[in-house]
NUFI-612886 format. One record per residue: x, y, z of N, C-alpha, C, O in turn; residue in three letters. Coordinates in steps of 0.02 Angstrom, whole numbers, padded with zeros to 5 digits, always signed. Layout:
N
XYZXYZXYZXYZAla;...
//
This chain:
313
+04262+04310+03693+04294+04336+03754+04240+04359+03803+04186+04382+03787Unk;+04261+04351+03856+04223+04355+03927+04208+04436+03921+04258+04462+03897Unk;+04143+04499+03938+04134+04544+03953+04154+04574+04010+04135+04632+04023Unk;+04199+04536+04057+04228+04570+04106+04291+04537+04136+04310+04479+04135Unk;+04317+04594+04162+04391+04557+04219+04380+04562+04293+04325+04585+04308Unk;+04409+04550+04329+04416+04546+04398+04465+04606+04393+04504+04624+04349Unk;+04446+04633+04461+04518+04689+04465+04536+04711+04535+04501+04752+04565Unk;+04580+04688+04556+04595+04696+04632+04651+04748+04645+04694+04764+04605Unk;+04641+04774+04715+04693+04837+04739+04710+04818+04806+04669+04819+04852Unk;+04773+04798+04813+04788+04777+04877+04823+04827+04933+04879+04852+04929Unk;+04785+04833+04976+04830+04869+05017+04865+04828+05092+04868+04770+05113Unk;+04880+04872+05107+04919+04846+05199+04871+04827+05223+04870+04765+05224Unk;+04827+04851+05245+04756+04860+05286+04697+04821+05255+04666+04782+05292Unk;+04676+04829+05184+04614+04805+05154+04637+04819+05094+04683+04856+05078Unk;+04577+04762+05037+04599+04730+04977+04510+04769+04939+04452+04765+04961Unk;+04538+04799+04882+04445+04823+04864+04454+04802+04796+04496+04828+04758Unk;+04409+04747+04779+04410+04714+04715+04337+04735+04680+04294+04761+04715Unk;+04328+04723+04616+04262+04718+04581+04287+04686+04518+04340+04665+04495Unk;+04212+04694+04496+04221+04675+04419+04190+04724+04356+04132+04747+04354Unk;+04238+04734+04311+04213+04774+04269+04206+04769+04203+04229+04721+04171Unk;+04186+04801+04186+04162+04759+04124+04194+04828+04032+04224+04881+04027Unk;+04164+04784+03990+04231+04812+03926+04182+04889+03916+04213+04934+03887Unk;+04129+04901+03932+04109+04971+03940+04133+05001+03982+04127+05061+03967Unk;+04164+04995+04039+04187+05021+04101+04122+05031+04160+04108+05078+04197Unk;+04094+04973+04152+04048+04986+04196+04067+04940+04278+04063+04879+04280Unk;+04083+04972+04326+04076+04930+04380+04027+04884+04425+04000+04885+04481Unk;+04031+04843+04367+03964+04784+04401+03955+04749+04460+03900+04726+04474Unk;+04017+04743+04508+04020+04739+04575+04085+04761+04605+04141+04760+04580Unk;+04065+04781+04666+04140+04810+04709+04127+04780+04790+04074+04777+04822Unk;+04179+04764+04805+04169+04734+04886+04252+04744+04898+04295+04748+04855Unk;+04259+04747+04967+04315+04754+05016+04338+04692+05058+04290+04655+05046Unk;+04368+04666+05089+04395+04623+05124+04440+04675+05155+04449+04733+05136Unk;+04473+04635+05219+04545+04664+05272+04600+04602+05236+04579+04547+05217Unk;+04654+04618+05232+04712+04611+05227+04750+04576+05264+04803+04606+05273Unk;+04749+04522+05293+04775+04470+05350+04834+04478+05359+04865+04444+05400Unk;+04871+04539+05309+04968+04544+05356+04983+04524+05398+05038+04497+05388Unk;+04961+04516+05465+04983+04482+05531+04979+04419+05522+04999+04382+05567Unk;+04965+04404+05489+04975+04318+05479+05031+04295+05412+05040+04238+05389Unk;+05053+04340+05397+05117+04305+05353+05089+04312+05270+05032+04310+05247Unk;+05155+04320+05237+05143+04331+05171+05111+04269+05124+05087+04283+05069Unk;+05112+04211+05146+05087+04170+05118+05001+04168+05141+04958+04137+05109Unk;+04991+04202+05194+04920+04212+05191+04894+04261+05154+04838+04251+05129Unk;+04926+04320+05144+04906+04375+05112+04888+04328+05039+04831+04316+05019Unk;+04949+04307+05007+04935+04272+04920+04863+04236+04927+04818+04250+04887Unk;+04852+04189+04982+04798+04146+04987+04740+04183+04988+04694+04163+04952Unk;+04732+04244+05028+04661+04277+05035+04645+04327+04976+04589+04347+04960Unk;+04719+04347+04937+04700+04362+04861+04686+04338+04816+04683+04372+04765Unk;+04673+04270+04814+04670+04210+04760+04600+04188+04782+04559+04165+04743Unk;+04590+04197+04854+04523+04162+04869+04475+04215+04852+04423+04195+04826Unk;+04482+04292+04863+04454+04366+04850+04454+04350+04761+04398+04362+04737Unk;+04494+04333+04721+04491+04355+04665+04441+04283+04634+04412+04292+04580Unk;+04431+04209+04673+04380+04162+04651+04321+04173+04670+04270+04145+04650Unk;+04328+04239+04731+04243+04242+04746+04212+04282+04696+04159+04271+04667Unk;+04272+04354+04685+04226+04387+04624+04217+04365+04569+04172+04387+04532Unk;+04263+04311+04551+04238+04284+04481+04196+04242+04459+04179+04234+04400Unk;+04170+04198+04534+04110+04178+04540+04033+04224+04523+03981+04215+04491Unk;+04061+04270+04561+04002+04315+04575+03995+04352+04498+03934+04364+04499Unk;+04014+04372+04447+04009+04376+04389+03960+04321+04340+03962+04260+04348Unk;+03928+04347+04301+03898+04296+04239+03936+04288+04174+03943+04324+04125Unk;+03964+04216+04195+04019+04188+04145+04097+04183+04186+04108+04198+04245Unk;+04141+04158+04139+04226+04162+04177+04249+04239+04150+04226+04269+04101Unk;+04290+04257+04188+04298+04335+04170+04360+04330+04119+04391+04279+04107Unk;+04370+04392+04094+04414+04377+04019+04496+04388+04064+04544+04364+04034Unk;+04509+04419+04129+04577+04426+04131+04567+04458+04213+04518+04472+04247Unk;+04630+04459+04224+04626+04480+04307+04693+04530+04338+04749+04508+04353Unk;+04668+04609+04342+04725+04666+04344+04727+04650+04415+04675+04634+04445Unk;+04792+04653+04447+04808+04662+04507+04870+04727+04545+04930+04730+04531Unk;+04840+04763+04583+04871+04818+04598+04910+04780+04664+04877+04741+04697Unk;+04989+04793+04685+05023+04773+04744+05076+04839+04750+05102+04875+04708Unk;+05079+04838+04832+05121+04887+04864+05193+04836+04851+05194+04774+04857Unk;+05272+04895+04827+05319+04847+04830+05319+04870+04770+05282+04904+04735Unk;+05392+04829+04761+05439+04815+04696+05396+04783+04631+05351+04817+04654Unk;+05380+04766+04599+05305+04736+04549+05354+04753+04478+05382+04805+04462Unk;+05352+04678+04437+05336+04685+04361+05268+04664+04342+05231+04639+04385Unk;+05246+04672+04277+05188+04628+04246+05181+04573+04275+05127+04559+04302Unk;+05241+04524+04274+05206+04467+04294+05235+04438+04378+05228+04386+04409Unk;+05247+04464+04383+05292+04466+04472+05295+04525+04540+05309+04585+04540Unk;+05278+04481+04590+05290+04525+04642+05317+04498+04669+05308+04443+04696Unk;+05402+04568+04666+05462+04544+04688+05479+04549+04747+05521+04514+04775Unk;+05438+04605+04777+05451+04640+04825+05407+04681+04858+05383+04733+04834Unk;+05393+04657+04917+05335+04697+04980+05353+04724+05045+05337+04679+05084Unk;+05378+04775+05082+05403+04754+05154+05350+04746+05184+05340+04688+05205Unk;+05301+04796+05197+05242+04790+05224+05195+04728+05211+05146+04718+05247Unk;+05207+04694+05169+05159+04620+05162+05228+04551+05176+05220+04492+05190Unk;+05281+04585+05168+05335+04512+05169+05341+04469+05119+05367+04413+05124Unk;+05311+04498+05057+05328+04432+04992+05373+04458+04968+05383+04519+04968Unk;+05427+04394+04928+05456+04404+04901+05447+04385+04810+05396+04350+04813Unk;+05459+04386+04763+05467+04349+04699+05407+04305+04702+05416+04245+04696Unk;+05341+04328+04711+05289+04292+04708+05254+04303+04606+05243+04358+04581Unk;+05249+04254+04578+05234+04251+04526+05153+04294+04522+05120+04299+04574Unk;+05131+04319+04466+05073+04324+04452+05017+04260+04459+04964+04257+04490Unk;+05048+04218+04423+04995+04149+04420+04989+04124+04507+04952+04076+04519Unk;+05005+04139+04532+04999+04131+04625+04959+04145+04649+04939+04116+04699Unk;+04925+04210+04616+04888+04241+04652+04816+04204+04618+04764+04213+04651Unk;+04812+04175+04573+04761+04145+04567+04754+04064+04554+04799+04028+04535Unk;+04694+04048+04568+04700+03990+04527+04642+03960+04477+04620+03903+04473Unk;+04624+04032+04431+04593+04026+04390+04663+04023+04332+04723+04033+04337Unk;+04618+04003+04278+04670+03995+04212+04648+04041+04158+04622+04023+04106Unk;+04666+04121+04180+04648+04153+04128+04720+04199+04133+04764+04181+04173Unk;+04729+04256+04091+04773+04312+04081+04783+04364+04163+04741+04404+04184Unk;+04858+04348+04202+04853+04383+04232+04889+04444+04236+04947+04426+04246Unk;+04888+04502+04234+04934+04567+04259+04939+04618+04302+04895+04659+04318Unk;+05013+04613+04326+05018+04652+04388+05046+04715+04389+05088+04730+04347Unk;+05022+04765+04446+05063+04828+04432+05060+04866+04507+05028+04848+04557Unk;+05106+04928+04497+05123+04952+04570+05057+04988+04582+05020+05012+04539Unk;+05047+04986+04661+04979+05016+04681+04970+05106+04662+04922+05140+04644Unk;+05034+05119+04675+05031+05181+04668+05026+05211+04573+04992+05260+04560Unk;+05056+05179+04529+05072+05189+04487+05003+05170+04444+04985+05204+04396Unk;+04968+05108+04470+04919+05107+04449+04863+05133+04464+04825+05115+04419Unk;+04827+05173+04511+04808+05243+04512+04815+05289+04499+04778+05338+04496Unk;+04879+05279+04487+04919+05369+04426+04858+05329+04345+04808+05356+04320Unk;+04880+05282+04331+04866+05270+04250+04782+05270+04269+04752+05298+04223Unk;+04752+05255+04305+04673+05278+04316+04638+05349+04307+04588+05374+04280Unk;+04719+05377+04363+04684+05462+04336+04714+05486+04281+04702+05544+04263Unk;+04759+05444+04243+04768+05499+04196+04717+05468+04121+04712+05501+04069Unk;+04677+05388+04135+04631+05378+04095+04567+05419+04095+04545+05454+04050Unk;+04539+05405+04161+04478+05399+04167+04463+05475+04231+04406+05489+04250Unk;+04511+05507+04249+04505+05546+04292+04544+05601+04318+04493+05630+04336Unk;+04588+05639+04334+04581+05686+04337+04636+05741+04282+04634+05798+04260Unk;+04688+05673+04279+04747+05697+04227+04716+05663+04160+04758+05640+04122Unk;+04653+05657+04141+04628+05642+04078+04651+05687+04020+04639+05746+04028Unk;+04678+05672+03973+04690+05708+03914+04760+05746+03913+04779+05772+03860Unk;+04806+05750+03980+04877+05748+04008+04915+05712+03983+04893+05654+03978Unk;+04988+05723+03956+05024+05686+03942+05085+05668+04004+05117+05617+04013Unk;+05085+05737+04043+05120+05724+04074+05118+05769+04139+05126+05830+04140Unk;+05103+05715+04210+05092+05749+04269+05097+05717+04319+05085+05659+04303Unk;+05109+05719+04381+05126+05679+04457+05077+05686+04472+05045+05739+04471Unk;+05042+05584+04508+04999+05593+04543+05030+05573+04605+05070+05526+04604Unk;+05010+05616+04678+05024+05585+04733+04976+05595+04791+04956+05646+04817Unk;+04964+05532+04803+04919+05499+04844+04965+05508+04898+05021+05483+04903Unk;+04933+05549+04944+04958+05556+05026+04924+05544+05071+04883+05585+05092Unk;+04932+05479+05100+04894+05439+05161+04935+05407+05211+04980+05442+05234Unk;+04926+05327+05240+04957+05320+05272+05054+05341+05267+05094+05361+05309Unk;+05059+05324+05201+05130+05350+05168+05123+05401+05130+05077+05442+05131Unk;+05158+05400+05101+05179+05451+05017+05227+05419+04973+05286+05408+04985Unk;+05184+05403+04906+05233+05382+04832+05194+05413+04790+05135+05428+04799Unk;+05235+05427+04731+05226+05476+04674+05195+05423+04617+05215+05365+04614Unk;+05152+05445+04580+05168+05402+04502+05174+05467+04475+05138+05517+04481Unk;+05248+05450+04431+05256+05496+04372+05233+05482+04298+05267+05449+04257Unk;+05170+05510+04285+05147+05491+04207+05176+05555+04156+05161+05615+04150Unk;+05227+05509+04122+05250+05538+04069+05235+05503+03996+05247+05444+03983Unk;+05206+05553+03949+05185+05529+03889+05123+05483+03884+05112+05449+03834Unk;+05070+05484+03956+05023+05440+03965+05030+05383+03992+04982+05345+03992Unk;+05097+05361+04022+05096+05286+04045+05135+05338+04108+05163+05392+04112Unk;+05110+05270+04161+05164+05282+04226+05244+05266+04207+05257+05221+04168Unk;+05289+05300+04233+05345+05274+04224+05373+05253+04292+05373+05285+04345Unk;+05401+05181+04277+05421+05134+04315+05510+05158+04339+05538+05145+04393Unk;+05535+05191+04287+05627+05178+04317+05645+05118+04275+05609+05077+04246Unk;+05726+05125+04281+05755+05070+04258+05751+05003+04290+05765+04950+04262Unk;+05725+05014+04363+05747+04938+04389+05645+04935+04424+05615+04884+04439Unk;+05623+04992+04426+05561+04983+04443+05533+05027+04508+05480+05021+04538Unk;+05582+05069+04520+05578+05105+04597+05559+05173+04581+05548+05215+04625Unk;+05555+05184+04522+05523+05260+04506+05462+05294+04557+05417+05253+04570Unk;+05455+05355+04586+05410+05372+04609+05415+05368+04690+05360+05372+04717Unk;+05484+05358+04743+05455+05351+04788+05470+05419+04812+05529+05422+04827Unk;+05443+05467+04819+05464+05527+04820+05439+05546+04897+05453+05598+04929Unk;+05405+05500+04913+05410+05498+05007+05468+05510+05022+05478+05567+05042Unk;+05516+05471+05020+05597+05450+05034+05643+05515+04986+05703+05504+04977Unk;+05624+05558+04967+05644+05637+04968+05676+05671+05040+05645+05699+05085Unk;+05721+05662+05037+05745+05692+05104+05751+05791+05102+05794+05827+05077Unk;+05696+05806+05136+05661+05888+05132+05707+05921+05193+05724+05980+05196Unk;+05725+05865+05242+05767+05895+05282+05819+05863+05316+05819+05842+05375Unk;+05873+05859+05267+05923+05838+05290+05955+05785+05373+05981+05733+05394Unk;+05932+05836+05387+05963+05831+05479+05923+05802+05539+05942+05791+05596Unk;+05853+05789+05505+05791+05791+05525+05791+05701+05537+05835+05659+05523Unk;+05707+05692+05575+05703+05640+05617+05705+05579+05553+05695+05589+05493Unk;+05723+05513+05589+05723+05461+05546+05683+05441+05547+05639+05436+05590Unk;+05689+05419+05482+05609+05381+05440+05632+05301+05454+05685+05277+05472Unk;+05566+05270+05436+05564+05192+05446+05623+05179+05405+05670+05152+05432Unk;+05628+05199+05325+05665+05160+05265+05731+05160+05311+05756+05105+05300Unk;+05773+05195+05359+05827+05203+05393+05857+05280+05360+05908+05302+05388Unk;+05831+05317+05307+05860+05390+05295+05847+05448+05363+05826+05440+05420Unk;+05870+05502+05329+05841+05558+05393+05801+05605+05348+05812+05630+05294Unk;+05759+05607+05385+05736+05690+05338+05670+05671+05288+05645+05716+05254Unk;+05649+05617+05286+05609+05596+05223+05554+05626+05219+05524+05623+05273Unk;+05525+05655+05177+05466+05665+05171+05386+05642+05205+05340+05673+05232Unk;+05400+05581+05190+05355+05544+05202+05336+05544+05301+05283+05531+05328Unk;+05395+05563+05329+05389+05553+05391+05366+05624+05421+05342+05636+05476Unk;+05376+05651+05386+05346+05729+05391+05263+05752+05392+05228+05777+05437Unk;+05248+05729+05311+05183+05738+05281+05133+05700+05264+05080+05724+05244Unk;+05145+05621+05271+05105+05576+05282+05056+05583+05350+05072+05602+05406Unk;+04988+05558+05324+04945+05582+05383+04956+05557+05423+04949+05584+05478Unk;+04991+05456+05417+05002+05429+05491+05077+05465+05517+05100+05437+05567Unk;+05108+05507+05498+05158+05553+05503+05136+05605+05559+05161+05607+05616Unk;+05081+05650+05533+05068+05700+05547+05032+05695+05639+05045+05737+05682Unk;+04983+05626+05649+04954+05615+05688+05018+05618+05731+05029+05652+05781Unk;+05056+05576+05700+05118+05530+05768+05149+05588+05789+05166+05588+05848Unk;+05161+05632+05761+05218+05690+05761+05185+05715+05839+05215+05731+05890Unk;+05099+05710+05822+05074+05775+05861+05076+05725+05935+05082+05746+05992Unk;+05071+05684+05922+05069+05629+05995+05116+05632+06024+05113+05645+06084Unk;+05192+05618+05985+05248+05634+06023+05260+05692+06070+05283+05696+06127Unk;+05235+05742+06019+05234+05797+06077+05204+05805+06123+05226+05840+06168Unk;+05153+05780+06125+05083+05816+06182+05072+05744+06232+05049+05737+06289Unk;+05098+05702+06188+05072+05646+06244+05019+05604+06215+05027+05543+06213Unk;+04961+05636+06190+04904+05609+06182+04900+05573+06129+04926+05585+06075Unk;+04871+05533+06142+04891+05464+06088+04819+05449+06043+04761+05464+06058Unk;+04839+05422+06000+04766+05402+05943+04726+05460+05909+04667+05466+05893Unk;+04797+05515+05904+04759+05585+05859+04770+05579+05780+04823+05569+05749Unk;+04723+05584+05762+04740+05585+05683+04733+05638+05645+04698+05687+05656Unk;+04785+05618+05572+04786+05704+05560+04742+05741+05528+04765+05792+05504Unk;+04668+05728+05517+04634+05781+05507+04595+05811+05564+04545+05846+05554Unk;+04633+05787+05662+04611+05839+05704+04668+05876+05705+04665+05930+05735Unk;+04739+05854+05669+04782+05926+05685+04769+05974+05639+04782+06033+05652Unk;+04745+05958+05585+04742+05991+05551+04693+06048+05540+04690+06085+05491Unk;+04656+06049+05593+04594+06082+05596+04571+06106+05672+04518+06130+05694Unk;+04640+06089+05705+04642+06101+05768+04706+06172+05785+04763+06175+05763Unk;+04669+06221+05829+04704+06288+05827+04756+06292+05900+04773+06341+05932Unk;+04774+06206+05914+04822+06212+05973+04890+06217+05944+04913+06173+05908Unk;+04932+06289+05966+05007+06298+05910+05040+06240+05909+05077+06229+05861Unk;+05032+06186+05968+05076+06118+05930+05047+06100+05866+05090+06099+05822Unk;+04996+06087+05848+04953+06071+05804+04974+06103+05738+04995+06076+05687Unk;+04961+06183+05755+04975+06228+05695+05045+06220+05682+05062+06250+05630Unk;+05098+06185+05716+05174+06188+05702+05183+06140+05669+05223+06142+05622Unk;+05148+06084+05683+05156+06003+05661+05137+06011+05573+05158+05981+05523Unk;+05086+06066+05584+05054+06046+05488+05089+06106+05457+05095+06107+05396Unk;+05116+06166+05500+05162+06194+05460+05235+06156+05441+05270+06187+05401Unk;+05261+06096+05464+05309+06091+05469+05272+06013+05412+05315+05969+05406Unk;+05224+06000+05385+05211+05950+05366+05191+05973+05291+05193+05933+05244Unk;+05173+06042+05284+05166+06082+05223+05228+06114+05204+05235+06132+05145Unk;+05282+06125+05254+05341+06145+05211+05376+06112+05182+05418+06130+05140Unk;+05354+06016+05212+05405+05986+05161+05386+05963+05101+05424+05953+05054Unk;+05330+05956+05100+05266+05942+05043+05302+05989+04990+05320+05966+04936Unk;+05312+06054+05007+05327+06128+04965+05406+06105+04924+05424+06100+04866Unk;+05437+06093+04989+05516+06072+04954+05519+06015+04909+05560+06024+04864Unk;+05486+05953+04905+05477+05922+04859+05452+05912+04815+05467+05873+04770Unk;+05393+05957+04822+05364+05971+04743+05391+06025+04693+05372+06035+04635Unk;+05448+06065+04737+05463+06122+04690+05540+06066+04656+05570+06057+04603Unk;+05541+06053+04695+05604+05984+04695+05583+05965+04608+05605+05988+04556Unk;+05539+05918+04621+05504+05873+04570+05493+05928+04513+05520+05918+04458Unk;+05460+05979+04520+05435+06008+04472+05506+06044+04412+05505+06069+04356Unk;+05552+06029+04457+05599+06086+04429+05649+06022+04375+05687+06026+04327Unk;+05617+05959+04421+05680+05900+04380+05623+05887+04317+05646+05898+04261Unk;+05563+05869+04319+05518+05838+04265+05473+05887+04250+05443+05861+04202Unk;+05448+05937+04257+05403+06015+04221+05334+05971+04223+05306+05968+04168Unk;+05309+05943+04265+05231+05905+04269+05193+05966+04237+05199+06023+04259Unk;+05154+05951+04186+05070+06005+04175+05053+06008+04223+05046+06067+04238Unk;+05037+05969+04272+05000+05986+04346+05018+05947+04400+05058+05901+04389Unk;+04999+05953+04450+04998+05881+04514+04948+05865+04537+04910+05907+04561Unk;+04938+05811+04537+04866+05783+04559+04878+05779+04636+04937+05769+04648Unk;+04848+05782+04676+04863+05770+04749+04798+05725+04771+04740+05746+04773Unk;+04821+05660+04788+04750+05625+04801+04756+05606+04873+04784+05646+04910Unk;+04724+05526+04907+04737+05507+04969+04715+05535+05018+04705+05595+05015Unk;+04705+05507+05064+04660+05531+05131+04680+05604+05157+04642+05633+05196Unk;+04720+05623+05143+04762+05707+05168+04729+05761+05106+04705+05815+05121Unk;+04730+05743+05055+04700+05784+05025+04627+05777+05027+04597+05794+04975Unk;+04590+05754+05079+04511+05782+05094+04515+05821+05142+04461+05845+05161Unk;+04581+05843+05180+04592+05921+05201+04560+05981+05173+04530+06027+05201Unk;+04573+05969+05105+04559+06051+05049+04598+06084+05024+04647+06071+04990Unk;+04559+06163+05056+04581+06191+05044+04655+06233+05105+04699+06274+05093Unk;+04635+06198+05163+04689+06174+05212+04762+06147+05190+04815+06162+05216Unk;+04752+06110+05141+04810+06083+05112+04840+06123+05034+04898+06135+05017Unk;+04787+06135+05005+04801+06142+04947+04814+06222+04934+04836+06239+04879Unk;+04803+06268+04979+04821+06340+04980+04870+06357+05003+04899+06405+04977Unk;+04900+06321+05063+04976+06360+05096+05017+06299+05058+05075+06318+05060Unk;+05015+06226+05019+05043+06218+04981+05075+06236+04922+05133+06233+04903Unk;+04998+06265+04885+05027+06292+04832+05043+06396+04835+05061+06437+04792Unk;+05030+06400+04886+05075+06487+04904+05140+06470+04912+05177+06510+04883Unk;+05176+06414+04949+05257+06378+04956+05263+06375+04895+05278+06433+04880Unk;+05261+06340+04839+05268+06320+04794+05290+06369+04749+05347+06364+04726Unk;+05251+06420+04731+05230+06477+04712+05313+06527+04724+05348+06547+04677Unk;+05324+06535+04782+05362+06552+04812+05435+06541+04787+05476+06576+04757Unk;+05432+06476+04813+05506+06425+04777+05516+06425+04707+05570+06398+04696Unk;+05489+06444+04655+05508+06432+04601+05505+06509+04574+05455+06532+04546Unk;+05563+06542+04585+05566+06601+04573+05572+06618+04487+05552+06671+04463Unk;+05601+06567+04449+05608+06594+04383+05563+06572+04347+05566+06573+04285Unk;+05522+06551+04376+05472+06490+04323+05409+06495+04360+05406+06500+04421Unk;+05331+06492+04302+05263+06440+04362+05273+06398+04396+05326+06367+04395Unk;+05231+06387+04430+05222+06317+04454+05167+06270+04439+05119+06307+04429Unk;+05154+06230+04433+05089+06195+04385+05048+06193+04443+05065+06198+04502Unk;+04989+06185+04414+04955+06200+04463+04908+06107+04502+04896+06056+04471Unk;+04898+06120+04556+04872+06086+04610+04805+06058+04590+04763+06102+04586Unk;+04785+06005+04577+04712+06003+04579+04697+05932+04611+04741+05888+04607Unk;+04638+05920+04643+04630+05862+04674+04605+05800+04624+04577+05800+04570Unk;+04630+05746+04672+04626+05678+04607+04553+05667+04625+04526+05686+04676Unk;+04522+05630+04568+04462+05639+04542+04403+05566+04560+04343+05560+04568Unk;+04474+05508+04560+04426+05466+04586+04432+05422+04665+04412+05366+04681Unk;+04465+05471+04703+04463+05452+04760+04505+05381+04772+04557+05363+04744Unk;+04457+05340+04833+04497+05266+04844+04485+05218+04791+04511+05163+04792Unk;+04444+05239+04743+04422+05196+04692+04493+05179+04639+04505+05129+04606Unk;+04528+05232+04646+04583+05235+04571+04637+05178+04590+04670+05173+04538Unk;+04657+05144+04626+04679+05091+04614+04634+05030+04597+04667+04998+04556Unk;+04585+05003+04605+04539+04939+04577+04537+04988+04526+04575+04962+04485Unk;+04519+05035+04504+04494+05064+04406+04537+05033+04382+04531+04982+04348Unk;+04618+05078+04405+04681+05047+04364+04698+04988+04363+04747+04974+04328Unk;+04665+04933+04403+04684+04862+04397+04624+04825+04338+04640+04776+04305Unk;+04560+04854+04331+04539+04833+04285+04583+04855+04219+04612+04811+04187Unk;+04586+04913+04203+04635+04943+04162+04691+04867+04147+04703+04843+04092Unk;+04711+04849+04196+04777+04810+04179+04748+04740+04150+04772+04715+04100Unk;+04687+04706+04192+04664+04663+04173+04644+04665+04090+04650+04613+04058Unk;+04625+04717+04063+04597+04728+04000+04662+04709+03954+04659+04675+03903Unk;+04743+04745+03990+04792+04748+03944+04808+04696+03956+04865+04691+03933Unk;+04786+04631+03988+04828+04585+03997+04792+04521+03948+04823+04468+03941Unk;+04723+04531+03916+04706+04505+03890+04698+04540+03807+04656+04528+03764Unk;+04738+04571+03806+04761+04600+03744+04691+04657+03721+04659+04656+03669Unk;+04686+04691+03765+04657+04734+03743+04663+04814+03773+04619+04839+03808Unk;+04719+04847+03757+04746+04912+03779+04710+04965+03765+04725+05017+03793Unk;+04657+04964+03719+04629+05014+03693+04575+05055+03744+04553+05112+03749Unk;+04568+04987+03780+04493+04998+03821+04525+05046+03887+04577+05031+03916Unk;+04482+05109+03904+04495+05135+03957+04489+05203+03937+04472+05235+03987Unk;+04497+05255+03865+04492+05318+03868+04436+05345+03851+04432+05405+03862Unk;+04374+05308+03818+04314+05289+03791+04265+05303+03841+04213+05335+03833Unk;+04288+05277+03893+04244+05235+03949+04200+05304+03974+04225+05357+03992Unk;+04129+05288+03970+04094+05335+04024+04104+05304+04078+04074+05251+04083Unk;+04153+05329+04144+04170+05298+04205+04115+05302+04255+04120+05354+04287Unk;+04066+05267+04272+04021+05293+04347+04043+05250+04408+04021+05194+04423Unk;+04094+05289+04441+04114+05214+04509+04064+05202+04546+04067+05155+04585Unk;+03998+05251+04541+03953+05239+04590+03900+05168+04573+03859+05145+04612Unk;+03914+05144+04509+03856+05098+04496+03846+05049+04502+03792+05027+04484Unk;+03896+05004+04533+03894+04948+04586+03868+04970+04647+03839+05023+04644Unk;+03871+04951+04688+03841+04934+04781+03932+04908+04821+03955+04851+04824Unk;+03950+04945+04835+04009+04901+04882+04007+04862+04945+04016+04883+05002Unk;+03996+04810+04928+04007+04763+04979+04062+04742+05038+04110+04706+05023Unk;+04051+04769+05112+04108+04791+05153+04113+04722+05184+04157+04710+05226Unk;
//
């Protein structure tokens, strides 16, 4: 068997693949953009062509190939994307090498990264949520992400924190996600003021009271849904990862004082930041690549260094 897999993380925007190998060593990492504007059948094509360059670029054919996708996702299918437009696209699509392929949700597979190799290590059971352009949960219970019965587990964006409140893209009112997502937080502050192309780590650090209203009103819903969550599944902790949590301690103190607050008969678990940054979806897709070539074991062992490749932009 081949010493390494390919392992790709697809997002809306950009695709960050490498190759890693059965020590967990990341022997190369590079980025590409994401051609969405050109249709879902381009997206499959520039992941198939992304996943023959890295396997070129490897010494030897690689043993298997993890792939992380936004959307509806089994092992071997992606059923469902809005933001990319595929529908029921097979695993074997995405490549056209002939080795072991497996697929998994983007979010869910950065939950199973941090709870291998990073910050929920040695956890059986805890929410990671990555808050960036959106917000989705992975709930790791008993060490695996859990998917749901039909596969929709975790979108805890789509938490409606306030009822009555402005509508979100999905068509609900009130969602979370439209609240406390950073491309949330920016838009909120634009609507009001006018000024356009603010993003939210200047509201967040900016002392104009629209500003201070926008992230109070973006931390109270954060508060209602995690006391939400915490009270339905008792997480050991919450990981809070994604571009909003390089806020801090901005985020992570009047969060967890709400929190604190709301759960009058009980703790609240406590807050800690996720551990491997933008890296934890490509980790967790090697992760998948490993399980897809029958080897599940590999991943709790691992001395992880994401720094020891060079990323190629």
């Amino acid at each position: 068997m081949s010493s390494f897999v390919v392992a790709l993380d697809v997002g809306g925007t950009s695709m960050k693949g490498g190759l890693v190998s059965e020590s967990g060593a990341v022997l190369l990492s590079e980025r590409r953009p994401t051609p969405r504007a050109e249709g879902p059948e381009a997206v499959v094509a520039a992941i198939s062509d992304f996943i023959s360059h890295l396997a070129a670029s490897g010494d030897g054919v690689p043993a298997g190939v993890g792939l992380a996708v936004p959307g509806l996702v089994s092992e071997s299918s992606a059923i469902y994307a809005t933001n990319l437009g595929w529908r029921d696209v097979p695993a074997t699509d995405f490549t056209t090498l002939d080795i072991p392929v497996m697929l998994g949700h983007d979010v869910r597979t950065g939950g199973l990264a941090e709870s291998i190799l990073g910050a929920g290590r040695g956890l059986s059971d805890f929410l990671f949520l990555p808050i960036g352009t959106g917000i989705a949960g992975a709930s790791i219970i008993g060490g695996e992400p859990y998917g749901g019965s039909s596969g929709w587990a975790g979108e805890i964006g789509h938490t409606p924190v306030f009822p009555d409140g402005e509508q979100c893209a999905c068509g609900q009112f009130g969602c979370l996600e439209t609240y406390a997502s950073a491309a949330s937080v920016g838009r909120r502050y634009s609507l009001r003021t006018g000024v356009e192309g603010v993003k939210a780590e200047q509201v967040v650090s900016s002392d104009d009271p629209i500003a201070i209203e926008i992230w109070d009103e973006a931390v109270e819903a954060l508060s209602l849904a995690l006391a939400t969550y915490t009270l339905l599944l008792d997480p050991s902790v919450i990981v809070l990862g994604g571009g909003l949590a390089e806020a801090g301690p901005a985020l992570f103190d009047p969060v967890r004082t709400r929190l604190v607050k709301r759960l009058a008969f009980r703790d609240a678990p406590p807050l800690i930041p996720a551990a491997l940054g933008v890296d934890a979806g490509m980790l967790g897709a090697s992760l998948l690549g490993w399980r897809a070539v029958g080897r599940p074991e590999l991943g709790p062992g691992w001395a992880m260094d994401v720094r020891s490749a060079p990323l190629v932009s």
